[in-house]
Each structure stands twice: as structure tokens, then as C-alpha cells.
N, C-alpha and C positions, 0 to 999 in steps of 0.2 A: 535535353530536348529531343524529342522520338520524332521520328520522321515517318511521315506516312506516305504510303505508296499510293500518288492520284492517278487520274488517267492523264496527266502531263508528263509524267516521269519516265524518262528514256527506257528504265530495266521494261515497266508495264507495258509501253509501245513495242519492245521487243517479243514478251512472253506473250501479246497479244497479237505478234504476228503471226499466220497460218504457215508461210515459206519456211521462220524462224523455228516452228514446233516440226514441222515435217523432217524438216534439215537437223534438229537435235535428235528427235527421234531415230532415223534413218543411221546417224550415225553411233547411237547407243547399240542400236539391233546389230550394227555390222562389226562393231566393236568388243560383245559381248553377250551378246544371243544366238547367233547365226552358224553355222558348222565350219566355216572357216571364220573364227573370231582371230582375235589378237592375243590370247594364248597360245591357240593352235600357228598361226604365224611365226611364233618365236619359238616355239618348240622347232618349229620344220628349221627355224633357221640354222640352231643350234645342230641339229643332228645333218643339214645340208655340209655345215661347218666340219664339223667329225669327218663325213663321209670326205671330203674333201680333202683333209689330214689324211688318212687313209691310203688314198690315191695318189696323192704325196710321198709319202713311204714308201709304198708301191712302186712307184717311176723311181724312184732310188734305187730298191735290192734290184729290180731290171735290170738300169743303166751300171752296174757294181755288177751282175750275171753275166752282161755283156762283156762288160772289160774282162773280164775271166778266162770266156769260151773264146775270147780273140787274144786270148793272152797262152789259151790251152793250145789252140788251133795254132798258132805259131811259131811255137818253141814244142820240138818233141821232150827234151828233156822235163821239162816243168809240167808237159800231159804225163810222161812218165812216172815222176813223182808222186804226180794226184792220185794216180791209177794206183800206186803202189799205198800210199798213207789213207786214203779214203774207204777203194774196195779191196786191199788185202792181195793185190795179184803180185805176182812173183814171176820170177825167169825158172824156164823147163830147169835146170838145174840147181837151183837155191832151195832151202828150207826156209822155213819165216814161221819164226816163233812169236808170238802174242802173249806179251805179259799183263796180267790185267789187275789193278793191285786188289788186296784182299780187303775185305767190308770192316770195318772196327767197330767187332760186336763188344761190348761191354757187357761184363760176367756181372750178373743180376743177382 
């Protein structure tokens, strides 16, 4: 048995209201017409998200730079070290040799 849609029928009383089409409409347009739609929305979310990981990592090598340069700054001998295994300096009297291994080229 097929049901027809009279003008008593709740659905009709709604698609016939002006409030109810304005209010569909309005939210169609801002849902998926409009220049900030609901694409664009979750696009931003996602890359707000990233950026946010990001700055994450960031406050890390920081707070890990810090503990270093207050780890460098308080023990001469361990600046000493870095100085020597990082940029290559030496004492007015030593030699410092630099081995550096050789490429393995394979004979073609």
C-alpha cells in the first residue's frame, strides 16, 4: 500500500515551512558552497594538527640543547671534549690525525 504525501503529513508541514527551507538551505551553503566549507575546515584541522606535532618536536631538541649547553657550561672537561670530537681543535702541542674510512667502490 503506497502512501501519499497530503497536506496533513508531518514531512509536507516541514518542507512547507519557509524557517525550515531557509535553515536547510543556509546550512547546505555553509556546509559545501561557501569558501570556508567543511572541507576546507578539516583540511585546516589536519595541518593545524601537524603544525602542532611539529612544535612538539621542536620544544624537545630545545629542552635536550639546553640540557647540553648547561651541561657544556658546567663541566670544562666534557666542553673540552665536544670542542675536541665535534670541531677538530687540539692542544698548541698535539697532532690530530683524522681517519676517515675509505668509499667501497665496487669494480664494475
Amino acid at each position: 500500500m503506497k502512501r501519499k504525501l497530503n497536506s496533513n503529513s508531518s514531512v509536507w508541514l516541514y518542507v512547507q515551512n519557509r524557517y525550515f527551507i531557509t535553515g536547510l538551505f543556509g546550512l547546505l551553503w555553509v556546509s559545501f558552497i561557501s569558501d570556508i566549507d567543511l572541507f576546507f575546515l578539516m583540511k585546516s584541522q589536519r595541518q593545524l594538527n601537524a603544525y602542532n606535532k611539529e612544535v612538539k618536536h621542536f620544544e624537545e631538541r630545545i629542552d635536550a640543547m639546553r640540557f647540553d649547553l648547561n651541561d657544556l657550561s658546567s663541566d670544562p672537561l666534557k666542553l673540552e671534549r665536544f670542542a675536541r670530537e665535534r670541531y677538530f681543535m687540539k692542544r698548541p702541542d698535539e697532532d690530530l690525525f683524522r681517519i676517515i674510512p675509505a668509499k667501497d667502490v665496487s669494480a664494475s
